[in-house]
C-alpha positions in Angstrom: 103.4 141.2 -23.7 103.9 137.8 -23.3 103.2 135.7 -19.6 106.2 135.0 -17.4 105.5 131.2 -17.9 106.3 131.8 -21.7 109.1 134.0 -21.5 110.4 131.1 -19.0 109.4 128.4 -21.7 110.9 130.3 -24.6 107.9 130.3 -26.7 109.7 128.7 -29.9 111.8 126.1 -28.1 108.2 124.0 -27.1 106.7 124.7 -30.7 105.4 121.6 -31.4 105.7 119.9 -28.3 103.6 117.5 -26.9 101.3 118.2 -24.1 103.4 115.7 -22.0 106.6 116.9 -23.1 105.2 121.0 -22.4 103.7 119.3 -18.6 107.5 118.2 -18.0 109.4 121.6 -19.2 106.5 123.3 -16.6 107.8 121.0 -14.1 111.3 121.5 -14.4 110.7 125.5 -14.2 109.3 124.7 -10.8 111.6 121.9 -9.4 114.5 124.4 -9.9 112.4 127.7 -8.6 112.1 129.8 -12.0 108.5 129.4 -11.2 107.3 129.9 -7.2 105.1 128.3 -5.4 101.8 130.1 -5.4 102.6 132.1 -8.8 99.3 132.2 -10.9 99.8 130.8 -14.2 98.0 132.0 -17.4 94.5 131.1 -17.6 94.1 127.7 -20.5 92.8 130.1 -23.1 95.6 132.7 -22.5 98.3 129.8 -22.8 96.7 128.7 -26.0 96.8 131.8 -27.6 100.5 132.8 -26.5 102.2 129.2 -27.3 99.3 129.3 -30.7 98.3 125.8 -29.7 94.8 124.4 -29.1 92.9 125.2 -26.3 92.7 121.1 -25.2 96.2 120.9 -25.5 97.0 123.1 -22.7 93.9 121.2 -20.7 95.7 118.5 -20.9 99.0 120.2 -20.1 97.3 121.6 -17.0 95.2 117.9 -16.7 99.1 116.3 -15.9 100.6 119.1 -13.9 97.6 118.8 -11.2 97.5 115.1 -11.5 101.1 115.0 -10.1 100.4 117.8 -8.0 102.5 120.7 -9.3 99.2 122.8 -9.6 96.6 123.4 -7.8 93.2 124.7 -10.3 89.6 126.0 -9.5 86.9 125.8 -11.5 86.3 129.2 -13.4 89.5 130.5 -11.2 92.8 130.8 -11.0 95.5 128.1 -12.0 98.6 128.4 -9.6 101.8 126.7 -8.9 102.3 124.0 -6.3 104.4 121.3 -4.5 103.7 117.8 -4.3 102.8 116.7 -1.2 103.6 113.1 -1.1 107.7 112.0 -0.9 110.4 115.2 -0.7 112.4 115.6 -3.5 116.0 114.6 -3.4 117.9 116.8 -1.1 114.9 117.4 0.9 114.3 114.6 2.8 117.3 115.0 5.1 119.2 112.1 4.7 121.9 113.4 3.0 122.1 111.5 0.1 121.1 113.5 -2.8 124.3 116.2 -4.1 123.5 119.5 -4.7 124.7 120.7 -7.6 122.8 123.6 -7.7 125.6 125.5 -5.4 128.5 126.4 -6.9 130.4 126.7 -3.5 133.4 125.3 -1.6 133.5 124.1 1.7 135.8 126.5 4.3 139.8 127.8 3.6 141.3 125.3 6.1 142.1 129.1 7.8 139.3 130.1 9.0 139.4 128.6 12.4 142.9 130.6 13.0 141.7 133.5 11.5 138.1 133.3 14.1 140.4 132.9 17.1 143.1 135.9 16.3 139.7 137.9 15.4 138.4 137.7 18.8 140.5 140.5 20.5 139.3 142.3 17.7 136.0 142.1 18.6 136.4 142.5 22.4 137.8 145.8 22.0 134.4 146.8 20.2 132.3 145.9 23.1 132.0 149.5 23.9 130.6 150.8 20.8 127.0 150.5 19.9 127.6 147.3 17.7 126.4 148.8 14.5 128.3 149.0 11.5 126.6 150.8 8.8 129.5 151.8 6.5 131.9 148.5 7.8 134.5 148.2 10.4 137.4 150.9 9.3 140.0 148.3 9.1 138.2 146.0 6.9 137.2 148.5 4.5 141.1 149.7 4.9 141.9 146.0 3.5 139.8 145.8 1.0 140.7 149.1 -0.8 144.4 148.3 -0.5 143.2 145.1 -2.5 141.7 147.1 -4.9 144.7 149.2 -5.3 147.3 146.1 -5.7 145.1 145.2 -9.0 145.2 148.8 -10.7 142.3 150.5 -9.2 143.0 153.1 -6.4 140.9 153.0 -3.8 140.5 154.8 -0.6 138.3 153.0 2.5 135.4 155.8 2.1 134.4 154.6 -1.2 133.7 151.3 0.0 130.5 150.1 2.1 131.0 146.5 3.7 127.8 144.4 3.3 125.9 140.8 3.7 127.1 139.0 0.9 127.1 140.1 -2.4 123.4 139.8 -3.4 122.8 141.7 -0.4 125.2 144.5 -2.3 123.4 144.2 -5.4 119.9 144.8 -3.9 121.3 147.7 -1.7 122.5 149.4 -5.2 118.8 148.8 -6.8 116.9 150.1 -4.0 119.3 153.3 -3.9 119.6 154.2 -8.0 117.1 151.8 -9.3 114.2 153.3 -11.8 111.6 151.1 -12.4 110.1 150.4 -15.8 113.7 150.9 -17.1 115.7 148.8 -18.9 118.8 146.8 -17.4 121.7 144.7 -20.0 122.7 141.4 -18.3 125.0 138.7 -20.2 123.0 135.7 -21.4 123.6 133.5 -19.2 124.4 134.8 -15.9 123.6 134.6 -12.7 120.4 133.9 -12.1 119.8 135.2 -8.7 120.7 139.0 -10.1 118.1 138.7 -12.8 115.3 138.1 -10.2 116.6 140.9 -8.1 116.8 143.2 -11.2 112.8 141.6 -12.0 111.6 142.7 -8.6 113.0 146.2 -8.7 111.1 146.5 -12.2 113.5 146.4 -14.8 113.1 145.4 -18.4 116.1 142.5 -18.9 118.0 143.3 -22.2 120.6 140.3 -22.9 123.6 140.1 -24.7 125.6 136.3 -25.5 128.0 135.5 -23.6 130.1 132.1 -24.3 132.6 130.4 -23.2 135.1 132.2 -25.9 134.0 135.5 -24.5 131.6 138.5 -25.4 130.4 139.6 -28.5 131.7 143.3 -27.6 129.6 144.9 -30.8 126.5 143.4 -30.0 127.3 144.5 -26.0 127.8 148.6 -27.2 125.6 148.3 -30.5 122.8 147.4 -27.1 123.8 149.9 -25.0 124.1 152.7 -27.8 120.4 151.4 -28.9 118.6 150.5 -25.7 120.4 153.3 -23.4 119.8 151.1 -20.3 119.9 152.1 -16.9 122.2 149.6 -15.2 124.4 146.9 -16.7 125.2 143.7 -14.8 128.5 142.3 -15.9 130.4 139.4 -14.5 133.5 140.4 -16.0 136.6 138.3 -14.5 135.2 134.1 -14.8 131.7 134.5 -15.7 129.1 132.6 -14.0 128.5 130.3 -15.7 130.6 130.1 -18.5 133.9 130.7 -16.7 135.4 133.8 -19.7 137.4 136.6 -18.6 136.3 140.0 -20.2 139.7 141.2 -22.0 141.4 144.5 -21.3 140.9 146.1 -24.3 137.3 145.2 -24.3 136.5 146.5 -20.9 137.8 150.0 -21.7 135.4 150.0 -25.0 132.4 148.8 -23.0 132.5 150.7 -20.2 133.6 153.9 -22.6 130.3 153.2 -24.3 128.7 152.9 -21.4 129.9 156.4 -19.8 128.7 157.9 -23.4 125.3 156.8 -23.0 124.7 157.3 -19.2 124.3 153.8 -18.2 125.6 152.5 -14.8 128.3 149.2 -14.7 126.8 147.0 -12.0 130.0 144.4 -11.9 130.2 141.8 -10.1 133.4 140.2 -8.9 132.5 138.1 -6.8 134.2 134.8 -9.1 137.7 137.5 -9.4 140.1 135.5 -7.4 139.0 132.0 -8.6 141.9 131.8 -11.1 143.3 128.0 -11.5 145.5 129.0 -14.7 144.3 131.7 -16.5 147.9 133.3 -17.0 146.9 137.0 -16.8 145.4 139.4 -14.7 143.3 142.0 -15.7 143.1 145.6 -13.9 139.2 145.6 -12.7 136.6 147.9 -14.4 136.3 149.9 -11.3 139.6 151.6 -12.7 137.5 152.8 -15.7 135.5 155.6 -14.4 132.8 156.8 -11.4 130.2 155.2 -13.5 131.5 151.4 -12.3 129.9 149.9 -9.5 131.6 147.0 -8.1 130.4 144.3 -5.7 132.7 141.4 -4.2 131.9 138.7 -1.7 134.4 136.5 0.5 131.8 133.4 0.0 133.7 131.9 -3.3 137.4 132.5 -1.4 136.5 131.6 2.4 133.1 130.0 3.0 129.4 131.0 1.5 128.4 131.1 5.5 131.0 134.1 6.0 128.0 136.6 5.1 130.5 139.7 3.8 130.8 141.3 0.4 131.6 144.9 -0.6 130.3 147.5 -2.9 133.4 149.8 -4.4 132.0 152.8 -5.3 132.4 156.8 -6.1 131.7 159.0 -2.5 128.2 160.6 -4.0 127.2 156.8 -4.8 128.5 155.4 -1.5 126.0 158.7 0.2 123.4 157.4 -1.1 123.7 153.6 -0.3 124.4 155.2 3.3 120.8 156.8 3.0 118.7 153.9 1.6 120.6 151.1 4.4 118.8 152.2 7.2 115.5 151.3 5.3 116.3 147.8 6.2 119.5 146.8 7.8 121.3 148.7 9.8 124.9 147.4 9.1 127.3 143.9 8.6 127.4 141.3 11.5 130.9 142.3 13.7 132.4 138.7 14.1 132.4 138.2 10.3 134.7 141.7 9.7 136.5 140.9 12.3 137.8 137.3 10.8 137.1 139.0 7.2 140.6 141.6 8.0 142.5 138.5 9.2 141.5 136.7 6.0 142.1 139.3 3.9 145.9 139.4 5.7 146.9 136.3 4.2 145.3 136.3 0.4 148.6 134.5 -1.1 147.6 131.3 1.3 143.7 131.8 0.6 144.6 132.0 -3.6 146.3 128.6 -3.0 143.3 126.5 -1.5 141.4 128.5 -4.0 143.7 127.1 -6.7 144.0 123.8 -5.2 140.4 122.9 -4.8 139.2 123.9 -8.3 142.4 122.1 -9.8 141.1 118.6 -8.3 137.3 119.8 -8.9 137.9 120.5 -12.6 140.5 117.0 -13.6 136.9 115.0 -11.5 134.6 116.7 -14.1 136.4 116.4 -17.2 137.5 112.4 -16.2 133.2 112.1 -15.3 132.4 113.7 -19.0 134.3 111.0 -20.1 131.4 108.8 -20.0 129.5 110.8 -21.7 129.7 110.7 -25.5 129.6 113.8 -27.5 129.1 116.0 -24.6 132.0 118.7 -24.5 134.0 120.3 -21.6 135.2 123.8 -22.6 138.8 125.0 -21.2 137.9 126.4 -18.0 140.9 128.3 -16.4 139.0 129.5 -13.3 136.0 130.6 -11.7 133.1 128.4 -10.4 132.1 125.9 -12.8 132.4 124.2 -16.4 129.9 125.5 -18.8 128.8 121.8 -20.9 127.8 121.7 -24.3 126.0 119.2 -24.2 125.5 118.4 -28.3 122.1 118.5 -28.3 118.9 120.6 -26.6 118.1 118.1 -23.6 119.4 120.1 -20.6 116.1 120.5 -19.1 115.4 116.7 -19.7 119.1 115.5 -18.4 117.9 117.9 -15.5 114.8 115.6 -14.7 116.4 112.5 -15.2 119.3 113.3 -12.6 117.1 113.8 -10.3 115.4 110.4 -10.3 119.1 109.4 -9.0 119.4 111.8 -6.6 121.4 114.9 -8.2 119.7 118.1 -8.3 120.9 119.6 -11.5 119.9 122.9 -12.3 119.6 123.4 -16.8 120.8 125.6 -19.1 117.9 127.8 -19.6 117.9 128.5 -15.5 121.1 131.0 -16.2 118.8 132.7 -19.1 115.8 135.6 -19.8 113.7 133.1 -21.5 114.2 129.6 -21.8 116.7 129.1 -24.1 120.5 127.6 -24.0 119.2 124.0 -24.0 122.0 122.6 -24.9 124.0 124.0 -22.1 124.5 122.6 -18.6 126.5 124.6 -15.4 128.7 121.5 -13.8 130.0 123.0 -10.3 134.0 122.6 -9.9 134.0 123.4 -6.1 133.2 120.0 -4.8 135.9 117.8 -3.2 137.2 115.2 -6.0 135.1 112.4 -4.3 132.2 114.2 -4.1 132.6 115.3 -7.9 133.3 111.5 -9.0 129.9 110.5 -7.3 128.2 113.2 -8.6 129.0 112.6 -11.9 128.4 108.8 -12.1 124.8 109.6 -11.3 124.9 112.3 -14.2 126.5 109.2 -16.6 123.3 107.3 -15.2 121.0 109.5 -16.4 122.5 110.3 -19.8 122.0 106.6 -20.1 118.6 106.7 -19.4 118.0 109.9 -21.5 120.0 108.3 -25.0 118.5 105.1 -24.0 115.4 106.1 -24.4 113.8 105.9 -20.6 112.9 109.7 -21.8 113.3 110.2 -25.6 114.6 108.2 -28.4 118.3 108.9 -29.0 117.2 109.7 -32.6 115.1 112.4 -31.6 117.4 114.3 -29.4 118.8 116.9 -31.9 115.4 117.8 -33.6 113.4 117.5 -30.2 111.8 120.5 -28.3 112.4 121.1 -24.9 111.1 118.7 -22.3 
């Protein structure tokens, strides 16, 4: 079994790399968190024998990591990761000049302050209960099945638990049904927080491709009639990151497939109501069976500091989230509920800021690509983000060089099980239009210096391993 460090790397995207370029794509795992601080790596010898290079060439890999202090090594011990400790990075010295485009996240639906202030006799009249919500406030879960029920799937209010966020959902459904040492399908690429969660409650990761044209549904049943996986994560409606809708037809054959073989649908629609112009609207896969288990979030629609998502699911399910939450929370904040029903009150007015904003987001990417030649903007109708093809495998060096002008740039390969989609890059959509133009004049900067050759010769590029 090969290291994390390698399955991070993508063992045949650094073959033949030099021990520079390999020192670099080490950094960039840990400048963008794949790799944690304090993680032990592989020992030299190990390294060597996985990435079948010479021994001296992964000394001198590890030689440049600790000179720039992203390592920290002990003779005849251990080599760990490590920070820096001279200047902060960008973005972490405060002064707010460095854009984040590591968050895929608007600011606040210009309602929210009305909606706080006709939620407070809301939450007045609950002084007089203990204050602890473990299910969710009746109302709110009320409002969130009849949304359910408006888009085809019928829903009553006990077969929905109200929680903190939507990753907070997805770990709540791991620590209930999760079996460790089994396997789980995700989409390659997806998001990458799930994968870590579905890592630390022991799964085995299975992908299946996932582009901006959509799924490859033969390859997603062929895997689960094959592998017989546990769970399935599926962003079906605007995929993060590539921004595809799964079609209708398609959803009733996966999660068919999926019923057959015993595997549970972990979907997350936490990107469903992003739509700038798809033109349809699918009915959600929680309409497909008791096998579906649905997670939502109002971060994407209302603001990522409203801490409330949802988990739709069948009553024996719901039971046992209900016995696990105790474990370690014992329910949902009660201001947040209480402005989440008023929210949820007025979607037609929240869908149009949603539709606004990512309008202006997405014409200030595809006018800042512009000045980029050969780099390619798919058609993105909706969601969080435009998924770049960037012609060539450099997304983890475009990565570096944006940050030497103060844009934090997550690549391609962070989305991924192993390293690979190089020549992709996730450009948020979900800043303000001025905010996007800046952002992107520092990405032009760096493409400069990248084709330029500050980093690589332009000639290189297309042939080049992964720095």
């Amino acid at each position: 079994m090969s290291s994390r460090l390698v399955e991070q790397l993508g063992a045949r995207s650094v073959a033949g790399a030099s021990a520079t370029a390999l020192a670099r794509q080490i950094t960039a795992l840990i400048l963008d968190g794949r790799l944690t601080v304090g993680e032990r790596l592989p020992s030299e010898r190990a390294l060597a024998v996985e990435l079948r290079r010479s021994r001296s060439t992964i000394t001198r890999v590890y030689g440049l990591l600790e000179a720039d202090g992203y390592v920290t090594r002990h003779h005849g011990g251990s080599t760990r990761v490590a920070l820096p400790h001279g200047p902060a990075l960008p973005g972490q010295d405060g002064d707010g000049d460095a854009i984040d485009l590591s968050i895929a996240s608007m600011d606040s639906t210009p309602g929210l302050y009305d909606a706080t202030v006709r939620s407070l006799p809301r939450l007045a009249a609950l002084r007089g209960t203990s204050g602890y919500s473990l299910q969710g406030l009746p109302e709110l879960r009320e409002a969130l099945a009849q949304r359910f029920t408006e888009r085809g799937a019928d829903t009553t209010a006990d077969e929905i638990i109200v929680t903190s966020g939507a990753l907070n959902a997805v770990n709540l459904i791991l620590t209930a049904i999760g079996r460790r040492g089994e396997r789980a399908l995700v989409e390659q690429p997806t998001f990458p927080h799930a994968l870590e969660a579905l890592h630390r409650h022991g799964y085995r990761l299975v992908p299946t491709p996932v582009d901006t044209d959509g799924w490859d549904t033969r390859h997603v049943t062929d895997t689960l009639l094959s592998a017989r996986p546990h769970v399935a994560y599926l962003i079906s409606d605007f995929h993060n990151p590539t921004g595809a809708t799964l079609p209708q037809e398609e959803r009733s054959r996966i999660a068919a497939t999926a019923r057959h073989v015993g595997t549970h649908l972990i979907v997350d629609e936490t990107t469903a109501e992003l739509d700038i112009d798809r033109g349809w609207a699918p009915v959600p896969l929680a309409a497909e069976g008791p096998h579906v288990i649905t997670v939502g979030s109002m971060s994407k629609i209302a603001w990522g500091g409203m801490r409330i998502g949802w988990i739709r699911a069948e009553r024996s399910v719901i039971a046992r989230l209900l016995a696990v939450r105790p474990s370690f929370e014992l329910g949902t904040a009660l201001l947040e509920q209480c402005i989440a029903v008023e929210l949820l009150r007025d979607m037609p007015a929240l869908g149009a800021h949603v539709r606004s904003r990512l309008t202006a987001g997405r014409a200030a990417v595809a006018e800042g690509l512009t000045h980029l030649p050969g780099v390619r903007m798919p058609r993105t109708p909706g969601g969080l983000s435009a998924w770049i093809d960037l012609g060539a495998p450099v997304s983890t060096a475009l990565s570096l060089a944006a940050r030497e002008q103060g844009l934090i740039l997550p690549p391609g390969p962070r989305f991924t099980t192993g390293g690979v989609l190089e020549r992709r890059l996730r450009i948020p959509i979900t800043l303000p239009p001025e905010r996007t133009a800046e952002a992107m004049a520092r990405l032009a900067l760096a493409w400069g210096d990248l084709v330029g050759g500050g980093r690589q010769p332009a000639a290189e590029m297309r042939h080049a391993a992964v720095i």
